[in-house]
mmCIF file of the N, C-alpha and C atoms, coordinates in Angstrom:
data_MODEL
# 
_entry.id   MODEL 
# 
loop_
_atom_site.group_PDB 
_atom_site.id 
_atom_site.type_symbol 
_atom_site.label_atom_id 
_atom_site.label_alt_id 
_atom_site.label_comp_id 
_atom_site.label_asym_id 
_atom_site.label_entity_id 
_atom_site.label_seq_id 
_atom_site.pdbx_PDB_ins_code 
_atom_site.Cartn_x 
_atom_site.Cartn_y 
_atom_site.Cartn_z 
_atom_site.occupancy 
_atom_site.B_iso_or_equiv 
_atom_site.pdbx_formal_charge 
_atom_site.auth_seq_id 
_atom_site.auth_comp_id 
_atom_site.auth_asym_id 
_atom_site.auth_atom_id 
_atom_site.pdbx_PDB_model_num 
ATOM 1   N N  . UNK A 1 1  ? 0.839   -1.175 0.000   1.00 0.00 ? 1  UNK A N  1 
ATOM 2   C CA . UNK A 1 1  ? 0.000   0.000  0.000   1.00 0.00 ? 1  UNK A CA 1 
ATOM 3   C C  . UNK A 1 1  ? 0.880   1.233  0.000   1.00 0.00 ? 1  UNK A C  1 
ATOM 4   N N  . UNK A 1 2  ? 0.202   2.243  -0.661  1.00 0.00 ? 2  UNK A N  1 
ATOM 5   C CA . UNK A 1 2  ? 1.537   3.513  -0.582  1.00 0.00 ? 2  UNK A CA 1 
ATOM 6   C C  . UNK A 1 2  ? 1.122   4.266  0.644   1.00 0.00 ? 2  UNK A C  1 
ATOM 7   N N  . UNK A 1 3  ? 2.225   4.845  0.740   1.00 0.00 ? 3  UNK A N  1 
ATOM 8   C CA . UNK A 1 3  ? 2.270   5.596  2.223   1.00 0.00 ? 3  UNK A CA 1 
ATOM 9   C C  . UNK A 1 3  ? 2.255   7.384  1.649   1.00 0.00 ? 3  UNK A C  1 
ATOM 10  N N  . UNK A 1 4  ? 1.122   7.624  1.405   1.00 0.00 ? 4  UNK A N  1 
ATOM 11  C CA . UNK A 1 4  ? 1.450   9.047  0.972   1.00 0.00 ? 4  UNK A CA 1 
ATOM 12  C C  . UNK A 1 4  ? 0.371   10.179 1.968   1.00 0.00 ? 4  UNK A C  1 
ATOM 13  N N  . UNK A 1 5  ? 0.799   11.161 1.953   1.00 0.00 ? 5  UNK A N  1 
ATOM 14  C CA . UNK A 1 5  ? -0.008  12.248 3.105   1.00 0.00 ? 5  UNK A CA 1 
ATOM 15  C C  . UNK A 1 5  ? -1.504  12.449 2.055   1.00 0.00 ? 5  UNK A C  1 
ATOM 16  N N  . UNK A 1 6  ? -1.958  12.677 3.389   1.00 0.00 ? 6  UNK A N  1 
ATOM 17  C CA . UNK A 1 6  ? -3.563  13.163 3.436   1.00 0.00 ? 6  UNK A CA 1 
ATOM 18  C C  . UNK A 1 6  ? -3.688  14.566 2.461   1.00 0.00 ? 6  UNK A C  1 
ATOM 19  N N  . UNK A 1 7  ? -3.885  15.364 1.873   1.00 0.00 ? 7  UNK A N  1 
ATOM 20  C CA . UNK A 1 7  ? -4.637  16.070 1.606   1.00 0.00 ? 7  UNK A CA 1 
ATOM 21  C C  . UNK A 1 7  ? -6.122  16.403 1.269   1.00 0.00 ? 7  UNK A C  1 
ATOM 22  N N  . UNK A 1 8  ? -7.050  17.756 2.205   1.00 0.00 ? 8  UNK A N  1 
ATOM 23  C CA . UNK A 1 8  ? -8.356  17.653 2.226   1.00 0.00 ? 8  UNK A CA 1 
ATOM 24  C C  . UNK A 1 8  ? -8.570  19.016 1.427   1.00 0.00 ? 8  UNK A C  1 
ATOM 25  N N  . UNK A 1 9  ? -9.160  18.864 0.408   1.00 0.00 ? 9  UNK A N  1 
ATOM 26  C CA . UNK A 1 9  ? -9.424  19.818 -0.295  1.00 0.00 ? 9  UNK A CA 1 
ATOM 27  C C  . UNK A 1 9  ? -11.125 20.353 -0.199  1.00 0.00 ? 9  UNK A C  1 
ATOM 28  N N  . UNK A 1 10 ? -12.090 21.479 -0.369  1.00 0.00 ? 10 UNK A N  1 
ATOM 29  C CA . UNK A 1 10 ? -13.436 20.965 -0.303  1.00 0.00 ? 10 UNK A CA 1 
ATOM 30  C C  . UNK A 1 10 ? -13.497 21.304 -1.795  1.00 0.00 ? 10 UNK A C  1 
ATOM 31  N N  . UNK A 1 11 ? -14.660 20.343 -2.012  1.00 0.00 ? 11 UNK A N  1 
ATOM 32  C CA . UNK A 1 11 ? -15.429 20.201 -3.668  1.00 0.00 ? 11 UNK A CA 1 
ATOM 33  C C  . UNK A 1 11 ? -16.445 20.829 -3.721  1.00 0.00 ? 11 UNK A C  1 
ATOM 34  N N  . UNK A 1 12 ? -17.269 20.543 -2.555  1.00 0.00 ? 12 UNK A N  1 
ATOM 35  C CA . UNK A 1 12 ? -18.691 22.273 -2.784  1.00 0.00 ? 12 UNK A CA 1 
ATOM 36  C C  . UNK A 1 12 ? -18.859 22.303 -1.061  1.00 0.00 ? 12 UNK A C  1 
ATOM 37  N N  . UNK A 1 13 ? -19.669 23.128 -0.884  1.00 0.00 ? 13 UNK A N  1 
ATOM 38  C CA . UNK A 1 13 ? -20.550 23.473 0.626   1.00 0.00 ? 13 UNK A CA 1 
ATOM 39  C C  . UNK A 1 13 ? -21.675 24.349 -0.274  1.00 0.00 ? 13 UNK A C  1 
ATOM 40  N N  . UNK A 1 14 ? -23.060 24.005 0.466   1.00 0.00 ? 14 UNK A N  1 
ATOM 41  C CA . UNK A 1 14 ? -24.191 24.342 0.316   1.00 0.00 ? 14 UNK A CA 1 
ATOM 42  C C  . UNK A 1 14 ? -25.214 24.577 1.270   1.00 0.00 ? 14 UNK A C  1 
ATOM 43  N N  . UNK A 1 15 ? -25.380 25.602 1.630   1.00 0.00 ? 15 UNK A N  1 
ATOM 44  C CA . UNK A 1 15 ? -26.681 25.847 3.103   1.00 0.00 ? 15 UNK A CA 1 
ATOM 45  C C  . UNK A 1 15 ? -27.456 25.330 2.457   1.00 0.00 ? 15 UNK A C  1 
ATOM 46  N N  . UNK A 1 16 ? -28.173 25.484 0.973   1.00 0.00 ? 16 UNK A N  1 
ATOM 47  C CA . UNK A 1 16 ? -29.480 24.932 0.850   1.00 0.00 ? 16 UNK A CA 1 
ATOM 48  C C  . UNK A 1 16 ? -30.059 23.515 0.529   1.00 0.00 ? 16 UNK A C  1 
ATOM 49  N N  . UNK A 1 17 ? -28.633 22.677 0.200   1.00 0.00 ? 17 UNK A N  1 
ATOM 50  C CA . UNK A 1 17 ? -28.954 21.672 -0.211  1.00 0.00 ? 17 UNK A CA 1 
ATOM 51  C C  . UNK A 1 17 ? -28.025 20.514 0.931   1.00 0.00 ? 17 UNK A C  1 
ATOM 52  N N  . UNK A 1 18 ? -28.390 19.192 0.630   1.00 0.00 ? 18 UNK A N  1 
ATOM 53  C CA . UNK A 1 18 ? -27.512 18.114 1.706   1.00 0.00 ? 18 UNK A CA 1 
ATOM 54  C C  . UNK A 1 18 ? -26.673 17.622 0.864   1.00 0.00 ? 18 UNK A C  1 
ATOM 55  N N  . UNK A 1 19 ? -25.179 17.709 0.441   1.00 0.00 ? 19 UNK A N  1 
ATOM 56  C CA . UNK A 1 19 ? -24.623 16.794 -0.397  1.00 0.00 ? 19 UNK A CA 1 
ATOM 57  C C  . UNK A 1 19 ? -23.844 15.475 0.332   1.00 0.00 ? 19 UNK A C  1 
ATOM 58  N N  . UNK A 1 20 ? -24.127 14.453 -0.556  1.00 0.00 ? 20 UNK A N  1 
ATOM 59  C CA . UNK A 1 20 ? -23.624 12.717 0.402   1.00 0.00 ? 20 UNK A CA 1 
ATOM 60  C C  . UNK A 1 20 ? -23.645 12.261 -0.579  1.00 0.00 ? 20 UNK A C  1 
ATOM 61  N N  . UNK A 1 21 ? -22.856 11.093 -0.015  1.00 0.00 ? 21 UNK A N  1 
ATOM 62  C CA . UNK A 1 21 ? -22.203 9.862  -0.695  1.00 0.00 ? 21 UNK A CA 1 
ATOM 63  C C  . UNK A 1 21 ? -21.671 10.193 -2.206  1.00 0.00 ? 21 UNK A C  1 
ATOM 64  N N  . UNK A 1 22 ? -20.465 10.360 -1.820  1.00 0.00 ? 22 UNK A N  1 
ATOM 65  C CA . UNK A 1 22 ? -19.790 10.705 -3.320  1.00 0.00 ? 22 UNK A CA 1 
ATOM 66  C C  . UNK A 1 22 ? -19.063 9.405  -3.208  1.00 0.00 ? 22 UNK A C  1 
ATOM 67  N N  . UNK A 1 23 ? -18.780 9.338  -4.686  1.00 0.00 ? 23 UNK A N  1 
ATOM 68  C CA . UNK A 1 23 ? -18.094 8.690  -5.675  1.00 0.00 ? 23 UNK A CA 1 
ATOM 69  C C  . UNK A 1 23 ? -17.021 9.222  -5.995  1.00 0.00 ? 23 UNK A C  1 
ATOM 70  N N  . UNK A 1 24 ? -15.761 8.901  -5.712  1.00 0.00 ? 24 UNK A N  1 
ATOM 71  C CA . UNK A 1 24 ? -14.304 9.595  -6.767  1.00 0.00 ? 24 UNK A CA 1 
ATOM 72  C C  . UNK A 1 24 ? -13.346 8.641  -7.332  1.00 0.00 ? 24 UNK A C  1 
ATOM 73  N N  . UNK A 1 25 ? -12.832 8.967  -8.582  1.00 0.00 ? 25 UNK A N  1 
ATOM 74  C CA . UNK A 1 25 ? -12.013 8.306  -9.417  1.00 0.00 ? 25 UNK A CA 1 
ATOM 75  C C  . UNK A 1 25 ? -11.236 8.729  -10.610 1.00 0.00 ? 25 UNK A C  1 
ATOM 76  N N  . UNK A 1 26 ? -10.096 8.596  -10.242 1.00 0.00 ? 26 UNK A N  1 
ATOM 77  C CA . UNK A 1 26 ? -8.814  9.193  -10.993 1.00 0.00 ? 26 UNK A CA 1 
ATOM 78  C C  . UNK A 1 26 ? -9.213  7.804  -12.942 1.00 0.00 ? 26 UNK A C  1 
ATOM 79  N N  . UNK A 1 27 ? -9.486  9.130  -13.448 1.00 0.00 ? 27 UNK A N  1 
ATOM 80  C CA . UNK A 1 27 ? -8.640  8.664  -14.663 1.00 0.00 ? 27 UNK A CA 1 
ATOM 81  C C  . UNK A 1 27 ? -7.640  8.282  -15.094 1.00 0.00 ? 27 UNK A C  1 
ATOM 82  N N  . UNK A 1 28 ? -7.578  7.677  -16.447 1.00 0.00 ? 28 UNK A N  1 
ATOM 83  C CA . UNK A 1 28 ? -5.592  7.761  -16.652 1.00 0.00 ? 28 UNK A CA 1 
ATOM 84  C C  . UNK A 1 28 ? -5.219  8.286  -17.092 1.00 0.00 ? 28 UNK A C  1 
ATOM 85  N N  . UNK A 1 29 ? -5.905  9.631  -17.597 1.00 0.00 ? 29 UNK A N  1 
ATOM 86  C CA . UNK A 1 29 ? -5.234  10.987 -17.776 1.00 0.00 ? 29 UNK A CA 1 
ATOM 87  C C  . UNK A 1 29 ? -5.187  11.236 -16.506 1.00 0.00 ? 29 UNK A C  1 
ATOM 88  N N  . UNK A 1 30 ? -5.352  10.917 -15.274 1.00 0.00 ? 30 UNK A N  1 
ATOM 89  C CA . UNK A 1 30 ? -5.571  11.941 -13.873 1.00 0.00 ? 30 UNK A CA 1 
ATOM 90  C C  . UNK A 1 30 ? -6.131  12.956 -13.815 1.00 0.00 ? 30 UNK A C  1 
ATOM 91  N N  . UNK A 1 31 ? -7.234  13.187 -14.561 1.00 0.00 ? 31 UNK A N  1 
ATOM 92  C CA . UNK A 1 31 ? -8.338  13.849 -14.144 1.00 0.00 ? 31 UNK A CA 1 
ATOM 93  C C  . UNK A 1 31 ? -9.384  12.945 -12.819 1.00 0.00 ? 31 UNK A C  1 
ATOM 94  N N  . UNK A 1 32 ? -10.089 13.722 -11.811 1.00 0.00 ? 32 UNK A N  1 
ATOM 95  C CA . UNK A 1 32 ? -10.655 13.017 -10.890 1.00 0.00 ? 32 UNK A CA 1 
ATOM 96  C C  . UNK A 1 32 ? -12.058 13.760 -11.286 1.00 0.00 ? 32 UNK A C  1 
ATOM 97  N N  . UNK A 1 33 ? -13.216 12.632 -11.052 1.00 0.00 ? 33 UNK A N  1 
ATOM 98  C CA . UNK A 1 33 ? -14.352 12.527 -11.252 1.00 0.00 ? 33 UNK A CA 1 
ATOM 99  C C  . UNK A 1 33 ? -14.880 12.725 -9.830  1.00 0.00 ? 33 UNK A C  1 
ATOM 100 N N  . UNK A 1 34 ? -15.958 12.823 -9.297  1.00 0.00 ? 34 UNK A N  1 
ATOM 101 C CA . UNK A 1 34 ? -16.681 13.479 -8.432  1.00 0.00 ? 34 UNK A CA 1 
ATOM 102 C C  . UNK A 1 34 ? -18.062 13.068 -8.567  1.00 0.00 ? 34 UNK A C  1 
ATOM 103 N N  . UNK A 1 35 ? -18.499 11.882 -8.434  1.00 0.00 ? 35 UNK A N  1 
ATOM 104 C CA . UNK A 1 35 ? -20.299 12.073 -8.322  1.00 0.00 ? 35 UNK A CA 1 
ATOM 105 C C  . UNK A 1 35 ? -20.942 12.024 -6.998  1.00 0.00 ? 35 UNK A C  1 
ATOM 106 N N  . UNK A 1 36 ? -22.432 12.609 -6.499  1.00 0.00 ? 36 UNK A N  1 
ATOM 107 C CA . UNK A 1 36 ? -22.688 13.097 -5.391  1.00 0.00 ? 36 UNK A CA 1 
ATOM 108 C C  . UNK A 1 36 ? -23.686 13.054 -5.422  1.00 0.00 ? 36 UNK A C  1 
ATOM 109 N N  . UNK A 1 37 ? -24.575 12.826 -4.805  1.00 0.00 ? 37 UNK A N  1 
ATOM 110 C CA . UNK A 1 37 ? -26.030 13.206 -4.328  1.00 0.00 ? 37 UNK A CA 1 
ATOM 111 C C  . UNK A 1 37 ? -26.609 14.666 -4.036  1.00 0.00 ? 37 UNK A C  1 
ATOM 112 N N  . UNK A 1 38 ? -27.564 15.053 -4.455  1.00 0.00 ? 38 UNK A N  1 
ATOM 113 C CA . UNK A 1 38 ? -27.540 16.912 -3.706  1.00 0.00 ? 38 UNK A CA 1 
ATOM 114 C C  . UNK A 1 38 ? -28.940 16.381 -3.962  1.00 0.00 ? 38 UNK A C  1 
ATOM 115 N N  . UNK A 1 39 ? -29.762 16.566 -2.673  1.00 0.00 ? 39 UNK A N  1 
ATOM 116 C CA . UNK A 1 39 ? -31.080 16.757 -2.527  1.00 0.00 ? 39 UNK A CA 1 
ATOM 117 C C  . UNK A 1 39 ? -31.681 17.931 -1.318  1.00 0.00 ? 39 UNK A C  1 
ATOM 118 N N  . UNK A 1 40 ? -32.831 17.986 -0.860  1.00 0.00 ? 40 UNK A N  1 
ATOM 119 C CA . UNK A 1 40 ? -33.407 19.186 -0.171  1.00 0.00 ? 40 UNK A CA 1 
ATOM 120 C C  . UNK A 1 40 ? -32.623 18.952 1.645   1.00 0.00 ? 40 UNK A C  1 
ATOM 121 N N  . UNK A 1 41 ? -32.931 17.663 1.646   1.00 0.00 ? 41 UNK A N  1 
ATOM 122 C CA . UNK A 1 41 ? -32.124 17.252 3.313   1.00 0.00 ? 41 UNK A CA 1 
ATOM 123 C C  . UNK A 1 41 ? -31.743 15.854 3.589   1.00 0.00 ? 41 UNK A C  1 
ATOM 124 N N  . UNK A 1 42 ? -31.345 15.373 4.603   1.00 0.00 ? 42 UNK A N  1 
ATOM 125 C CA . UNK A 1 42 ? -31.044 14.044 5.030   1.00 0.00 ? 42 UNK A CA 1 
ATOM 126 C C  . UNK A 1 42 ? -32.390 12.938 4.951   1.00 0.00 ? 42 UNK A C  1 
ATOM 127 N N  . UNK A 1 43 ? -33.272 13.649 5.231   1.00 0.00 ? 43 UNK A N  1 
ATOM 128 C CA . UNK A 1 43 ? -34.512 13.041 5.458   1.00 0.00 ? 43 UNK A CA 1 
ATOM 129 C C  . UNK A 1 43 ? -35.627 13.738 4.494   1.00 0.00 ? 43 UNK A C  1 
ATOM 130 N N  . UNK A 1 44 ? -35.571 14.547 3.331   1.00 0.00 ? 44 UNK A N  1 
ATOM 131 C CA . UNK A 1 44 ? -36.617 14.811 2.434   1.00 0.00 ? 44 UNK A CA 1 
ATOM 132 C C  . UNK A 1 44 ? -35.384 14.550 1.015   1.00 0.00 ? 44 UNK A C  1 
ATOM 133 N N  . UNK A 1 45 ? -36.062 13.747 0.353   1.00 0.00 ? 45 UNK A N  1 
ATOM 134 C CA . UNK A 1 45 ? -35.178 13.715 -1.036  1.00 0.00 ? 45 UNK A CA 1 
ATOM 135 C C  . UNK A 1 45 ? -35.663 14.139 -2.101  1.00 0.00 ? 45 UNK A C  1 
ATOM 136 N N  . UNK A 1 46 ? -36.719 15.450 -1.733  1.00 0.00 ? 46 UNK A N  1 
ATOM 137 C CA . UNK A 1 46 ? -37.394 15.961 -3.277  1.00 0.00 ? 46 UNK A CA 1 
ATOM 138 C C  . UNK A 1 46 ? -36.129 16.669 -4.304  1.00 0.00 ? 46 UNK A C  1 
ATOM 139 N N  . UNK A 1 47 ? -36.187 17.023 -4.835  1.00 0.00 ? 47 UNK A N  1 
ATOM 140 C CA . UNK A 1 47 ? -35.418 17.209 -5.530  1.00 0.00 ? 47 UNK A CA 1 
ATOM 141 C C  . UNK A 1 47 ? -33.959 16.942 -5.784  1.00 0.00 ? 47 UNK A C  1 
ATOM 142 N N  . UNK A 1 48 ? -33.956 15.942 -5.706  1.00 0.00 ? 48 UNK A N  1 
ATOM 143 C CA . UNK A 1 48 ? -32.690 14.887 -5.710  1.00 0.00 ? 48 UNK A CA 1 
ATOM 144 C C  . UNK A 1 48 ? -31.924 15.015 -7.159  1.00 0.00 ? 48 UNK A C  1 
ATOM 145 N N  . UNK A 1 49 ? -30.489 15.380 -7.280  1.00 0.00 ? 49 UNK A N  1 
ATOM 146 C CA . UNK A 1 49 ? -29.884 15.270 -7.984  1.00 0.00 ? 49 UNK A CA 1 
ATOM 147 C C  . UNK A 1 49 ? -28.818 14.727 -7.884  1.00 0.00 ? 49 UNK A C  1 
ATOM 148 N N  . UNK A 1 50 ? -28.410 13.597 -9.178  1.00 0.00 ? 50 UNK A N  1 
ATOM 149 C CA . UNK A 1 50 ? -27.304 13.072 -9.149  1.00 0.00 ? 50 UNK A CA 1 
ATOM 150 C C  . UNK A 1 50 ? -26.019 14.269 -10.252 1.00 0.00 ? 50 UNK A C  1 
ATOM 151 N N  . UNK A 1 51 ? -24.585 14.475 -9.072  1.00 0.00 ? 51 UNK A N  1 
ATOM 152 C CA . UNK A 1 51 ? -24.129 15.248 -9.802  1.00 0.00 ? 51 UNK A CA 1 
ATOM 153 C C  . UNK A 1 51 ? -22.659 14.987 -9.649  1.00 0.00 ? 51 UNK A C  1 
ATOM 154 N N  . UNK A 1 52 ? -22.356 15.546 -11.114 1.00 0.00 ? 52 UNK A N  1 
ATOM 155 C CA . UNK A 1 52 ? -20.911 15.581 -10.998 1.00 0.00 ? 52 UNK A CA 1 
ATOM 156 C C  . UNK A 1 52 ? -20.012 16.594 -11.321 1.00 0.00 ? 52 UNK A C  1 
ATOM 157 N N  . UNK A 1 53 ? -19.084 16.561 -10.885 1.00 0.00 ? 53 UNK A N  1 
ATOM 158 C CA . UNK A 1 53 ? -17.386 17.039 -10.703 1.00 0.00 ? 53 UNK A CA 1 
ATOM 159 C C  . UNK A 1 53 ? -16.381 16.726 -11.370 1.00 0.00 ? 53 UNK A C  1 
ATOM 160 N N  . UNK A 1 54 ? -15.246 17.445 -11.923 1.00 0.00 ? 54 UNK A N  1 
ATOM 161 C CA . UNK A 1 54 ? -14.189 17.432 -12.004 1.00 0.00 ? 54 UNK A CA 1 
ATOM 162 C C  . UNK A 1 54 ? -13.581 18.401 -11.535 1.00 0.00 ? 54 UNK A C  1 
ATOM 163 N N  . UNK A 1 55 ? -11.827 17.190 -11.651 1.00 0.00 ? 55 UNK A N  1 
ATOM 164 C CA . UNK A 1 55 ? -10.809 18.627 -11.387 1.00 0.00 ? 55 UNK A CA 1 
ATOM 165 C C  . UNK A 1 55 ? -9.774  17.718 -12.297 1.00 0.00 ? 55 UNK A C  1 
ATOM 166 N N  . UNK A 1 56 ? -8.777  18.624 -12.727 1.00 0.00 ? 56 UNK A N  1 
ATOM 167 C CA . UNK A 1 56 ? -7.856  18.441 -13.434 1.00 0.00 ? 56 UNK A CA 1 
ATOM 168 C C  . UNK A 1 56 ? -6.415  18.620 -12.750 1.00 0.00 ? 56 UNK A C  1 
ATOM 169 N N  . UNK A 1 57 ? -6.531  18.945 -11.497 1.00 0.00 ? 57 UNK A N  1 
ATOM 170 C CA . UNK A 1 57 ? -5.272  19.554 -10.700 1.00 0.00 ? 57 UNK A CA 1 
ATOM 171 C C  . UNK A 1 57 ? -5.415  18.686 -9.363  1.00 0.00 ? 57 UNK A C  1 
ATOM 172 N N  . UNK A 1 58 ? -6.058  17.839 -9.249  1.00 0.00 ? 58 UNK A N  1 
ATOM 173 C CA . UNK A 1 58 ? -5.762  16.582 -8.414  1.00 0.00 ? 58 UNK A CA 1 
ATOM 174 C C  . UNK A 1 58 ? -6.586  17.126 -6.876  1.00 0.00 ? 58 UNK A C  1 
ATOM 175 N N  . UNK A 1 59 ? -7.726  17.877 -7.364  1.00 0.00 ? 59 UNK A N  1 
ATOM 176 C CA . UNK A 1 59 ? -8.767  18.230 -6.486  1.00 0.00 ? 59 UNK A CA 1 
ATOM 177 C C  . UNK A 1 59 ? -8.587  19.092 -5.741  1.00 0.00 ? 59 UNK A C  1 
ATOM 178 N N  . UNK A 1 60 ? -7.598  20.213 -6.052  1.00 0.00 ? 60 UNK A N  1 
ATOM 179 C CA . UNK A 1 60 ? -7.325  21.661 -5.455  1.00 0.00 ? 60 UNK A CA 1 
ATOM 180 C C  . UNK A 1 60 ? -8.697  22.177 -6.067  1.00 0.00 ? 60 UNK A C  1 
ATOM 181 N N  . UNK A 1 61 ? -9.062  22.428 -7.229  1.00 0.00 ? 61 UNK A N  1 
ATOM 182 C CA . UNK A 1 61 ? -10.065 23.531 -7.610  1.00 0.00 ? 61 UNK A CA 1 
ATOM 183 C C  . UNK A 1 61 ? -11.354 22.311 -8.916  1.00 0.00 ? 61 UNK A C  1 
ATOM 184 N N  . UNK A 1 62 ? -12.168 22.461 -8.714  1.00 0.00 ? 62 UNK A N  1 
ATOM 185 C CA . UNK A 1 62 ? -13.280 21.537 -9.466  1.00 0.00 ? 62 UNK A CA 1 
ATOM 186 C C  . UNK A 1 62 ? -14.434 22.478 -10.149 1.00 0.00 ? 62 UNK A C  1 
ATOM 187 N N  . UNK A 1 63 ? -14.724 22.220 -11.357 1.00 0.00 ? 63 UNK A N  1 
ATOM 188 C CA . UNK A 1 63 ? -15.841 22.299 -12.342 1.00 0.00 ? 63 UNK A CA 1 
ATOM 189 C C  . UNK A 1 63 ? -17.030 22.782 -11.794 1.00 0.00 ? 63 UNK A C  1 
ATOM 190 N N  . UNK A 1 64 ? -17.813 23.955 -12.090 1.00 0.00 ? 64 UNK A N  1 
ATOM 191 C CA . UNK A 1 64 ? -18.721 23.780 -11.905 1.00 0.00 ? 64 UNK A CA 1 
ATOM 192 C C  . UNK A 1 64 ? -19.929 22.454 -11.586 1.00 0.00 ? 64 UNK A C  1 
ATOM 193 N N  . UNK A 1 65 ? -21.005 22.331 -11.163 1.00 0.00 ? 65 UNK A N  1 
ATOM 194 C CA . UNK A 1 65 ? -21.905 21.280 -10.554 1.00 0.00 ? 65 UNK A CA 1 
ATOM 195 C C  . UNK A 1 65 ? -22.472 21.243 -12.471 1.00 0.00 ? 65 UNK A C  1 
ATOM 196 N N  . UNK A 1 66 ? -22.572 19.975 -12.776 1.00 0.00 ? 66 UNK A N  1 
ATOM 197 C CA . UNK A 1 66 ? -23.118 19.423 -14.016 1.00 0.00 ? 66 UNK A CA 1 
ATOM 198 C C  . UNK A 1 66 ? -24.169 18.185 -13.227 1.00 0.00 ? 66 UNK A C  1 
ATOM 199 N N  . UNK A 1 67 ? -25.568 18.108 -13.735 1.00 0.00 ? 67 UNK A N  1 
ATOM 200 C CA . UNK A 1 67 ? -26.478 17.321 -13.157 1.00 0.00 ? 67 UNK A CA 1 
ATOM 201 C C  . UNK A 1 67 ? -26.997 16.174 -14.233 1.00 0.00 ? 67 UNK A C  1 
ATOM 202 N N  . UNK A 1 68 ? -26.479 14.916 -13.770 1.00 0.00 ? 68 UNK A N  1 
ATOM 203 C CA . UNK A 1 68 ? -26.631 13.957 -14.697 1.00 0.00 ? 68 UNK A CA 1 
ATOM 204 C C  . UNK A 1 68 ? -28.083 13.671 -14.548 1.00 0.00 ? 68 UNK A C  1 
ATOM 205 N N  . UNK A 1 69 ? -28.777 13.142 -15.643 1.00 0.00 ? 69 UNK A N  1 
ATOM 206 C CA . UNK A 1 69 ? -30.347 12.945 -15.982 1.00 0.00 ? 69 UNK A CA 1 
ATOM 207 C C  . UNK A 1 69 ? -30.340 11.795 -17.255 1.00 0.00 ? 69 UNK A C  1 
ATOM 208 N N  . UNK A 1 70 ? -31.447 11.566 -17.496 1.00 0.00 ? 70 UNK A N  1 
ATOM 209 C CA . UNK A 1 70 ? -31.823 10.725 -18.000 1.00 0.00 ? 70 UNK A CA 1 
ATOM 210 C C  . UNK A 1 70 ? -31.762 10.938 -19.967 1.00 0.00 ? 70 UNK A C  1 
ATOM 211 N N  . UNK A 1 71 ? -31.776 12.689 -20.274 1.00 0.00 ? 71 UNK A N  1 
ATOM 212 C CA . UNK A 1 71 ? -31.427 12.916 -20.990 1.00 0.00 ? 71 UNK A CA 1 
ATOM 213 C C  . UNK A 1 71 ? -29.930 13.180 -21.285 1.00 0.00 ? 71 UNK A C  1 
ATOM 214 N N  . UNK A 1 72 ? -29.062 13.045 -20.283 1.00 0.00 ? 72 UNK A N  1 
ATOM 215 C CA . UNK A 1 72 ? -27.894 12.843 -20.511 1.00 0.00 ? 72 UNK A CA 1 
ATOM 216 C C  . UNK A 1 72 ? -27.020 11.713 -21.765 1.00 0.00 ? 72 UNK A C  1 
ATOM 217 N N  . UNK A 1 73 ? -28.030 10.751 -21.060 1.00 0.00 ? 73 UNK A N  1 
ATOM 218 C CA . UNK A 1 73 ? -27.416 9.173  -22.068 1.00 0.00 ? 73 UNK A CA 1 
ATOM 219 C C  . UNK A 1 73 ? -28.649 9.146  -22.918 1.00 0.00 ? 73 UNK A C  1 
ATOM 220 N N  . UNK A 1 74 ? -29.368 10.146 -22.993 1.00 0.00 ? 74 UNK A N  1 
ATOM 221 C CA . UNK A 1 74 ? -30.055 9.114  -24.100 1.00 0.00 ? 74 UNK A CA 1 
ATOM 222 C C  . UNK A 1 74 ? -29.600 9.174  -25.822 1.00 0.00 ? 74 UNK A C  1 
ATOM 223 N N  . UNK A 1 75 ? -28.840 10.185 -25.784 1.00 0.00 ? 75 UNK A N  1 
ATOM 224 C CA . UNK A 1 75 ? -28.727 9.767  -27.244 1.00 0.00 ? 75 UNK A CA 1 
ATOM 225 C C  . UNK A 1 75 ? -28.867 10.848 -27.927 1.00 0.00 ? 75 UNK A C  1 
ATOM 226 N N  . UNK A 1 76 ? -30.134 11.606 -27.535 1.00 0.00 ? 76 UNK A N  1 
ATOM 227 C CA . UNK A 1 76 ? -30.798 12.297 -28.537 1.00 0.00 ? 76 UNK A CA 1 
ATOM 228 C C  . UNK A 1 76 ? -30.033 13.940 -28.385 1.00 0.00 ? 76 UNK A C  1 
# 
């Protein structure tokens, strides 16, 4: 296992929304991906969005919020 230091960078903060359970994963370009949950609270999930992130600099600074949907993959 490698022995390398911690760094904590933040990816968003939001008063209005709850963001949880992310997803992250280095490409093999080393770009890092970011997906997340953002809904109204812990316990109301109306408006639930699945969303994602990048960063290109190894998660010092990340992409605006892009909200994956159903028209995302479809094709059209």
């Amino acid at each position: 296992m490698y022995n390398l230091p911690i760094e904590k960078f933040t990816l968003s903060r939001s008063g209005d929304h709850m963001e949880g359970w992310p997803d992250l994963i280095r490409t093999q370009s080393g770009k890092l991906l970011c997906v997340y949950n953002e809904c109204v609270s812990h316990g109301n999930r109306d408006h639930t969005h699945i969303t994602l992130r990048e960063s290109t600099d190894g998660g010092r600074t990340w992409s605006e919020k892009r909200y994956i949907d159903i028209e995302t993959f479809s094709g059209d």
